[in-house]
C-alpha positions as a Markdown table, in Angstrom:
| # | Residue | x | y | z |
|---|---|---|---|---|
| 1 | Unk | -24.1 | -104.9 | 10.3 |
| 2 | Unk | -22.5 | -101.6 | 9.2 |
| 3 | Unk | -19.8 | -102.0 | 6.4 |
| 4 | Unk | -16.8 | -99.3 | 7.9 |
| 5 | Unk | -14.1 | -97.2 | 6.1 |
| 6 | Unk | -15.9 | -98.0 | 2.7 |
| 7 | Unk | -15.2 | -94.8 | 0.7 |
| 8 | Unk | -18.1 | -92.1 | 0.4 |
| 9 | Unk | -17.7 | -89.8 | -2.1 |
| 10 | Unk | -19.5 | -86.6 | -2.1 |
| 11 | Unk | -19.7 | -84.6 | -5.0 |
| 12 | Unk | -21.4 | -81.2 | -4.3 |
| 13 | Unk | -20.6 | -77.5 | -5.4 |
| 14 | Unk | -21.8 | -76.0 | -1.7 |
| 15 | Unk | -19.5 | -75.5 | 0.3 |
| 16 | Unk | -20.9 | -76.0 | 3.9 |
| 17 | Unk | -22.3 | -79.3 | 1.9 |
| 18 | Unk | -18.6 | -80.2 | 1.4 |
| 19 | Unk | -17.4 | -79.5 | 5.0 |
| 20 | Unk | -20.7 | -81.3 | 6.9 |
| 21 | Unk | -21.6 | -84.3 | 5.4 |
| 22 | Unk | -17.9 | -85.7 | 5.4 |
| 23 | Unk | -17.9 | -85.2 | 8.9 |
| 24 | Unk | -20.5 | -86.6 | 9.5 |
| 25 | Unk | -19.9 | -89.5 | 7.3 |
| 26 | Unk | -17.2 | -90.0 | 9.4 |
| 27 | Unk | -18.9 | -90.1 | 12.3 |
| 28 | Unk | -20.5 | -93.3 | 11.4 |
| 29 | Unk | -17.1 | -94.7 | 10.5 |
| 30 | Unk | -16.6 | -94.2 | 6.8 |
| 31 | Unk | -13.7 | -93.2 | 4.6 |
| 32 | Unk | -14.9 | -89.8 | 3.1 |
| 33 | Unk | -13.7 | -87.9 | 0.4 |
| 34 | Unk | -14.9 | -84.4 | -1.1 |
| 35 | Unk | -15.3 | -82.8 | -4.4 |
| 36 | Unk | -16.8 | -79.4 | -5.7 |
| 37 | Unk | -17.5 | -80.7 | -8.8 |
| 38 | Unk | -18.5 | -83.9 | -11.0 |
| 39 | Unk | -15.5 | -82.8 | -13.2 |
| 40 | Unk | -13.0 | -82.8 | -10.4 |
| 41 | Unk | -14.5 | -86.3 | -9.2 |
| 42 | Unk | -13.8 | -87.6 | -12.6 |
| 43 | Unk | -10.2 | -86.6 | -12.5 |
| 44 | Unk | -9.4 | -87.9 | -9.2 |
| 45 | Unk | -7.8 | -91.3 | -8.1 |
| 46 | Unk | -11.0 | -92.5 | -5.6 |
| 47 | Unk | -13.6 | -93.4 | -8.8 |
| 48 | Unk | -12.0 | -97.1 | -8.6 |
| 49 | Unk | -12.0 | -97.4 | -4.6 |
| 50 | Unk | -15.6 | -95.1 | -4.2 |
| 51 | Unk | -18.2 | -97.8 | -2.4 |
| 52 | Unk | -21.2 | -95.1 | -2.8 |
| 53 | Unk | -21.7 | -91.6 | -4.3 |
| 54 | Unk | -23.1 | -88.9 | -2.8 |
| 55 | Unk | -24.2 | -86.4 | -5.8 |
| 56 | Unk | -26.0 | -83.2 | -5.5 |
| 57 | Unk | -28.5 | -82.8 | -8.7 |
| 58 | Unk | -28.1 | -79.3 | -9.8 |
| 59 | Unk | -24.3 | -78.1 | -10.1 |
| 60 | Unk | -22.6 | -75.5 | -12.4 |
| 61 | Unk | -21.5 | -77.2 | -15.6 |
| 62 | Unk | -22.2 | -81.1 | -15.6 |
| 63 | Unk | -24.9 | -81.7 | -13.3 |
| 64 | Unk | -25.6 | -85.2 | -11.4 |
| 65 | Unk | -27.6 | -86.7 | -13.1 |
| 66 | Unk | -25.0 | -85.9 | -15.7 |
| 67 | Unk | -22.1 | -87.8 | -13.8 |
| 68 | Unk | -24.0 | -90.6 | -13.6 |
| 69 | Unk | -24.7 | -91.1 | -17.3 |
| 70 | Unk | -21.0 | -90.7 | -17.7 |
| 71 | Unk | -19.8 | -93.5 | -15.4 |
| 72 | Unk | -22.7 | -95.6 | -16.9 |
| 73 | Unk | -21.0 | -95.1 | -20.1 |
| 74 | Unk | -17.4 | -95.9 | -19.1 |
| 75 | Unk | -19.2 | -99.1 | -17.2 |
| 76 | Unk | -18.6 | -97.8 | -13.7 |
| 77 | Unk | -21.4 | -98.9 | -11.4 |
| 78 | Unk | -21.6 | -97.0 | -8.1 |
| 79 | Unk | -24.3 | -96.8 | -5.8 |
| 80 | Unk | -25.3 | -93.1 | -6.0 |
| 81 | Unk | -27.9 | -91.1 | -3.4 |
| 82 | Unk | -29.0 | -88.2 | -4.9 |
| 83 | Unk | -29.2 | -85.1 | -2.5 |
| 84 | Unk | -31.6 | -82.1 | -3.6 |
| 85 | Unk | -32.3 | -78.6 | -2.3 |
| 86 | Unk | -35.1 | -78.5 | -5.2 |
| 87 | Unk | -38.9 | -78.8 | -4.1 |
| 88 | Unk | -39.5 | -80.6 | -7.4 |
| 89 | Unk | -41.1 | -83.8 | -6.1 |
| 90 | Unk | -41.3 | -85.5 | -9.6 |
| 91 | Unk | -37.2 | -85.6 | -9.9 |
| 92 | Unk | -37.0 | -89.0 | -7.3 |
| 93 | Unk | -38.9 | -91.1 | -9.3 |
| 94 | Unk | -36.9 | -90.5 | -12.3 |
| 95 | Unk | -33.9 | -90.5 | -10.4 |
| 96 | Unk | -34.6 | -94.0 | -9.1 |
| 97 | Unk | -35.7 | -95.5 | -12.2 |
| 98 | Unk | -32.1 | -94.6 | -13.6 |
| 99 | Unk | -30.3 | -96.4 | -11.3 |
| 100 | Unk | -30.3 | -94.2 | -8.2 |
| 101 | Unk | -30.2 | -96.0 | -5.0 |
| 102 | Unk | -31.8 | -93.1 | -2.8 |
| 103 | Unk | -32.8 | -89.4 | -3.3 |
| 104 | Unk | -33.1 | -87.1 | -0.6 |
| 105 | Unk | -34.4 | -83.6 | -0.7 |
| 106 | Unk | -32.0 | -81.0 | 2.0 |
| 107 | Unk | -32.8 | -80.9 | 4.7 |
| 108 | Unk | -32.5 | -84.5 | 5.4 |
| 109 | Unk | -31.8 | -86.5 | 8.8 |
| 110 | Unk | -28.6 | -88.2 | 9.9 |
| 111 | Unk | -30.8 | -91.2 | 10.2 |
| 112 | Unk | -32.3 | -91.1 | 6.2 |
| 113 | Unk | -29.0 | -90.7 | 5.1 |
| 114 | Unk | -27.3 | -93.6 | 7.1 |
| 115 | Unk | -29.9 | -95.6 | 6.1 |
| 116 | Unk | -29.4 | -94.6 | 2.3 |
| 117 | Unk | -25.8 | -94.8 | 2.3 |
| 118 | Unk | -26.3 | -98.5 | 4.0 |
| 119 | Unk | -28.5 | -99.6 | 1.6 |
| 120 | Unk | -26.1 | -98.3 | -1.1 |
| 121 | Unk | -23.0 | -100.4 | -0.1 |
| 122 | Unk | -25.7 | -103.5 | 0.7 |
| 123 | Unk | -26.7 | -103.1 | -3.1 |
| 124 | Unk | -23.1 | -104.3 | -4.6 |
């Protein structure tokens, strides 16, 4: 069973990042929202109604792995998938042992990340 129109946020400071994945996040029937940066996720309305968090790890300024200490702090658990473009293999395991429901390294399939943002909302 697919949960549908649970917000997705994704949080990442590429552009063509920004414009794709909501799109295709759509496609498989979820609410989507965008943001360039952790900072301008933070200030928005959607951290209260976000179901699952997709963060890039490397951005200018705070980075994801950054974000997520922050909402840890102010006691806001959402599922996050970490997205990558690095080639740095050791970063998953870490990621996951801090919380992280999924990592995926760019390029990944539609399929990986259905299944990662499924398990995400399954994991509330």
């Amino acid at each position: 069973m697919t949960v549908t129109r649970s917000l997705v946020s994704v949080v990442d400071d590429d552009e063509s990042v920004r414009e794709s994945l909501p799109d295709l996040l759509k496609e498989f029937g979820f609410a989507v929202r965008a943001f360039s940066s952790p900072e301008a996720f933070l200030a928005s309305d959607c951290i209260g109604q976000t179901k699952c968090l997709i963060l890039d790890i490397a951005m200018p300024g705070m980075s994801g792995p950054d974000l997520q200490r922050e909402l840890k702090l102010s006691g806001k658990e959402i599922p996050i998938i970490f997205i990558t473009a690095s080639t740095d293999r050791t970063v998953r395991p870490r990621l996951l042992e801090q919380g992280a429901v999924a990592c995926l390294f760019k390029p990944f399939s539609d399929t990986a990340l259905l299944e990662a943002v499924n398990s995400a909302l399954h994991s509330n």
